[in-house]
DRENDO-1510 file (C-alpha; in Angstrom, 1 decimal, always signed):
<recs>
REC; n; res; u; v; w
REC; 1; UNK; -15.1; +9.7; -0.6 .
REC; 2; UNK; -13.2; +11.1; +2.4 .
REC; 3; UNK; -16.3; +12.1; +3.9 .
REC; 4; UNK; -18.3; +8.6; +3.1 .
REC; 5; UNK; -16.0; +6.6; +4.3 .
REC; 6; UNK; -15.6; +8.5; +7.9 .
REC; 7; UNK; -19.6; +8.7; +8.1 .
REC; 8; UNK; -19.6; +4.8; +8.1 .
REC; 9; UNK; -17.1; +4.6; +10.6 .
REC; 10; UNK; -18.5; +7.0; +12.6 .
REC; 11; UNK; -21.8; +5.1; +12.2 .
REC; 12; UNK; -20.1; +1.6; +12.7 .
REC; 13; UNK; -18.8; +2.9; +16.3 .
REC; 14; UNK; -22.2; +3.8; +17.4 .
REC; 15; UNK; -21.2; +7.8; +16.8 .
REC; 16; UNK; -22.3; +10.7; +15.2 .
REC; 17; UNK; -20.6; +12.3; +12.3 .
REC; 18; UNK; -20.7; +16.4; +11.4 .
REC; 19; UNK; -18.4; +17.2; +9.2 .
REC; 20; UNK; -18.2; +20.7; +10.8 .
REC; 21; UNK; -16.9; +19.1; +13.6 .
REC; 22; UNK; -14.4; +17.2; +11.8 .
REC; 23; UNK; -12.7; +20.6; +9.6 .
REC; 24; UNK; -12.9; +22.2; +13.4 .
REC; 25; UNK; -10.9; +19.0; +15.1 .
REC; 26; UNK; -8.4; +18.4; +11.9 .
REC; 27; UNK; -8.4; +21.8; +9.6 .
REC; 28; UNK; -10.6; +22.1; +6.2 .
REC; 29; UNK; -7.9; +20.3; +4.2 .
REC; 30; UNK; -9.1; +17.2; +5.6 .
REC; 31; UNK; -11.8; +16.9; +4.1 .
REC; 32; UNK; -9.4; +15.9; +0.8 .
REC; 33; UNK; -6.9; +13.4; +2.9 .
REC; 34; UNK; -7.3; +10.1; +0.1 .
REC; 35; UNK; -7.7; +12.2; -2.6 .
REC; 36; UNK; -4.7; +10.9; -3.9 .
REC; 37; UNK; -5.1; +7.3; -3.3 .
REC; 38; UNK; -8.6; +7.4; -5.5 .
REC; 39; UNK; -7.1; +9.2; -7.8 .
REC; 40; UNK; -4.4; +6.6; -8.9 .
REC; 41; UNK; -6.4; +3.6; -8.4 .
REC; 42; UNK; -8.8; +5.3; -11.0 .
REC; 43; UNK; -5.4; +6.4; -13.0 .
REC; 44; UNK; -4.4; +2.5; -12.7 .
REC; 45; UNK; -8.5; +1.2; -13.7 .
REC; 46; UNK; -8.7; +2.9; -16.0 .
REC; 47; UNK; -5.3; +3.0; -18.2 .
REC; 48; UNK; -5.8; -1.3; -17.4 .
REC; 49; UNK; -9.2; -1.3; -19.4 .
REC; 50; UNK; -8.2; +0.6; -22.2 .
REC; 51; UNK; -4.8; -1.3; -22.7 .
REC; 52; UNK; -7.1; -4.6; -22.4 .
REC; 53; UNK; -10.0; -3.4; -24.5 .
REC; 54; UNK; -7.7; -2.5; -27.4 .
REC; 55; UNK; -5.7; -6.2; -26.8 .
REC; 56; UNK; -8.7; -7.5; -26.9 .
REC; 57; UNK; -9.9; -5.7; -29.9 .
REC; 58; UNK; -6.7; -6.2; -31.8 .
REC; 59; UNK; -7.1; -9.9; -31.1 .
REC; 60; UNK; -10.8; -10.2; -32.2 .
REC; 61; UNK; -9.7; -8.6; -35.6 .
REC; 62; UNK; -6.8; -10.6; -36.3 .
REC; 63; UNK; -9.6; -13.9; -35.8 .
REC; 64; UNK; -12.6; -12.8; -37.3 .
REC; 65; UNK; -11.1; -10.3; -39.9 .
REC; 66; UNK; -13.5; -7.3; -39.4 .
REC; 67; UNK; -14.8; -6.0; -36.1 .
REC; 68; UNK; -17.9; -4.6; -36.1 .
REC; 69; UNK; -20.0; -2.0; -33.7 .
REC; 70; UNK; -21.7; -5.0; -32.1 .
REC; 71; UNK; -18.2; -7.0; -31.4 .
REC; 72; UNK; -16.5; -3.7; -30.6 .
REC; 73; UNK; -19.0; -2.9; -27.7 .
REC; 74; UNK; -19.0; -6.6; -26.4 .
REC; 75; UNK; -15.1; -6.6; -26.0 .
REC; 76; UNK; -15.6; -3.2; -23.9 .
REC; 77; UNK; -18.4; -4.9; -21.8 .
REC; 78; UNK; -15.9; -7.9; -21.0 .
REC; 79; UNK; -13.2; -5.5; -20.5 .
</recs>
């Protein structure tokens, strides 16, 4: 992602990117800086649409009785 998103700006500023050039000028590690940004927002993403597919779920069941595979896989595709 790290890479991706330094290629566009690179590209948005009318210059080239290598990314040989970029572990010379910063090290190899850089190549990982926002690795743990992306990481929690898919931590925080994901743990939300579980907890609201199983609200969801939960809620479904307690108004139609019964929750079928049908019903099941529409709540995830809302959530």
């Amino acid at each position: 992602n790290t890479i991706a998103v330094r290629s566009n700006l690179a590209s948005a500023s009318g210059q080239t990117f290598s990314l040989s050039q970029m572990a010379a000028n910063q090290g190899w590690m850089s190549v990982y800086d926002g690795l743990s940004a992306g990481v929690m927002r898919q931590v925080f993403y994901a743990t939300a649409r579980f907890g609201l597919f199983e609200t969801f779920r939960d809620w479904l069941h307690e108004y139609r009785g019964k929750t079928d595979f049908a019903s099941r896989v529409a709540v995830g595709a809302v959530t």
